[in-house]
C-alpha positions, 0 to 999 in steps of 0.5 A: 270247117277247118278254116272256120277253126282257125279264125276262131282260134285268131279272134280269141287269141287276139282278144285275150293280148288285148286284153293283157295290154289293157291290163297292162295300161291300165296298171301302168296308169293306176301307178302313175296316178298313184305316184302322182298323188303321193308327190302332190301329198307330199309337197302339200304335207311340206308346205302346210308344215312350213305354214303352220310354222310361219315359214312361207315364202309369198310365193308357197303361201299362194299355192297353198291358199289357191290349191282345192284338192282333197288331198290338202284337206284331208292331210289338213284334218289329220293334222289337226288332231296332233298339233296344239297352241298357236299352230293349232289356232293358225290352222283352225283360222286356214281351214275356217277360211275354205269353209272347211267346217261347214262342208263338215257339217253337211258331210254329218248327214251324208249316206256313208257312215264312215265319211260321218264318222270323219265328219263328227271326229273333225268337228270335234278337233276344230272345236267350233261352237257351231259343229255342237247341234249337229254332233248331238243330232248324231247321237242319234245316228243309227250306227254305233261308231257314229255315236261315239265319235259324236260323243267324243267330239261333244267332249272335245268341244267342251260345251256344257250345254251339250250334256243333256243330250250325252245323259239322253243318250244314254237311255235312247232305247237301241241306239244306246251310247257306251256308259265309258265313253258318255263319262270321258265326255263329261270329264273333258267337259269338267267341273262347269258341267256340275250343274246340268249334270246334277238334273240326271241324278235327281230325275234321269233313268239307271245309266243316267244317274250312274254316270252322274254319280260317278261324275260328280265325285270324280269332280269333288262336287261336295255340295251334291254330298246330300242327293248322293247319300239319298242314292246311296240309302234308297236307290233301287239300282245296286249299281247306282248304290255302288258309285255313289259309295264310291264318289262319297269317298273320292268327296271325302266329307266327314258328314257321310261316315255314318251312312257309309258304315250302314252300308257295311251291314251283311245284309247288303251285296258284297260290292256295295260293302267293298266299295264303301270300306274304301270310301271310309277309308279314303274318309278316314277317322279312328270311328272309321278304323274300328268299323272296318277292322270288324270285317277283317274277321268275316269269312266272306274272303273279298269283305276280309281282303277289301277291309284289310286293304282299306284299313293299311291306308288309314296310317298309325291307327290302321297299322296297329289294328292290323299288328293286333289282328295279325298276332292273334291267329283268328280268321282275319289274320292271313289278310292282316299278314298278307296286307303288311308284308305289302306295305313293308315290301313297298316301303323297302323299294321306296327306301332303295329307290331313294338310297339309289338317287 
């Protein structure tokens, strides 16, 4: 029995320093491997550099040409994101050559979102025509940070044959795309899209003509100044009202004052009327100045503040309706003070700033 014990004790004792010197090896092989992979990192990171800086010798540029690890490729892709110009188009042609961008189309549909996240977010940085129809494919993907590296990609890529699917994917029942992120997308795409655009405010849903309204005024697309007056009067939607008071104001055309002063009625929602004091203020016009000088004596506090803020930006005519409220002690002067205790402050750091120069 007592012999039993012992060779029991030597069989675990024996299991458990085999155990540790193969735990041993193991960790001393994973360093060494590691190690390995950072020197290889590092002298691929060397020589893409000295590459995308035309400044191999025959001999570098044949190691680099022949290497197909993962490793080249993916510094390749980081590296993308951050160069421009000549290098970006030498390094674009390099990676076109290994047939990177069509291992990246087919890694769009692999199992792992990450790698598809990777795949949309590359695709986007090449910026090749081919990757558009399957990043738009993505803005379907059941994952949200699928979608939106999609969508910025879309952006990146700049092709206004993208956009019906950006505006689409706004309303796509659960697998909605972020309002911000669809309107970045537009913007990088710009005024070329004007057009397209223009459908999803006459016939697209709530999120789609919010975001086409805000777009085009951020664009100056005067020559939609008539469908957004139409959303601006009768759009059941509050919040397409808004922006499209907004984008009237950043438009700026005089032929809009009149629908803009209707909205300042206090039968409409305090947002609406904020909104369009700073449109009509971005307008301008001494019919304008009147308007919004009224509401400085509202008790609402945020029509009072928004219109006296409105009004400071409208020069002379503006200062002097502030002078006026502000002398006669009514329910509007504290804004008026307020208001041009602000533009003096600024106009005495302006003149120091300058007296400093």
């Amino acid at each position: 029995m007592r012999f039993i014990l012992i060779v029991s004790v030597l069989a675990l004792s024996a299991s458990i320093l085999l155990m540790i010197i193969a735990t041993v090896i193991l960790r001393f092989a994973r360093t060494r491997i590691e190690a390995r992979s950072l020197a290889n990192r590092a002298e691929l990171r060397t020589l893409l550099v000295k590459f995308l800086s035309e400044d191999l010798n025959p001999g570098e540029l044949r190691l680099l040409k022949t290497s197909g690890s993962a490793e080249l490729e993916e510094l390749s892709e980081t590296m993308l994101a951050k160069v421009k110009g000549r290098a970006k188009d030498i390094l674009v042609s390099f990676l076109e050559s290994r047939g990177t961008v069509e291992q990246a189309i087919r890694r769009t549909t692999q199992r792992g979102y990450l790698g598809r996240c990777r795949a949309a977010a590359f695709l986007g940085h090449i910026g090749s025509a081919e990757a558009r129809e399957p990043l738009e494919a993505m803005l379907r993907d059941r994952r949200r940070d699928v979608r939106i590296t999609a969508a910025r990609s879309l952006g990146y890529l700049g092709d206004p044959k993208s956009i019906p699917a950006l505006l689409t994917g706004l309303d796509y029942h659960r697998r909605l795309l972020p309002f911000g992120t669809v309107l970045v997308a537009l913007m990088r795409i710009g005024s070329s899209g004007q057009d397209l655009v223009g459908v999803g405010l006459r016939s697209g849903g709530e999120r789609q003509r919010a975001v086409a309204a805000e777009f085009l005024g951020l664009t100056g697309a005067i020559r939609f100044t008539t469908e957004l007056v139409d959303l601006l009067v009768n759009d059941r939607s509050l919040d397409v009202r808004i922006r499209s008071a907004r984008a009237l104001g950043r438009i700026g055309s005089p032929s809009t004052i009149t629908p803009l002063i209707g909205c300042l009625d206090k039968n409409n929602a305090t947002g609406l009327r904020t909104v369009s004091c700073a449109a009509l203020a971005a307008i301008g016009g001494g019919q304008v100045v009147s308007e919004i000088c009224q509401l400085i004596e509202e008790d609402d506090y945020l029509i009072s503040s928004a219109a006296a803020k409105a009004v400071s930006q409208m020069g002379p005519l503006g200062t002097e309706c502030l002078d006026q409220i502000a002398k006669a002690n009514s329910a509007g002067s504290p804004y008026a003070k307020e208001v041009l205790a602000r533009v003096a402050a600024r106009v005495v750091d302006k003149t120091q700033n300058q007296s400093e120069i």
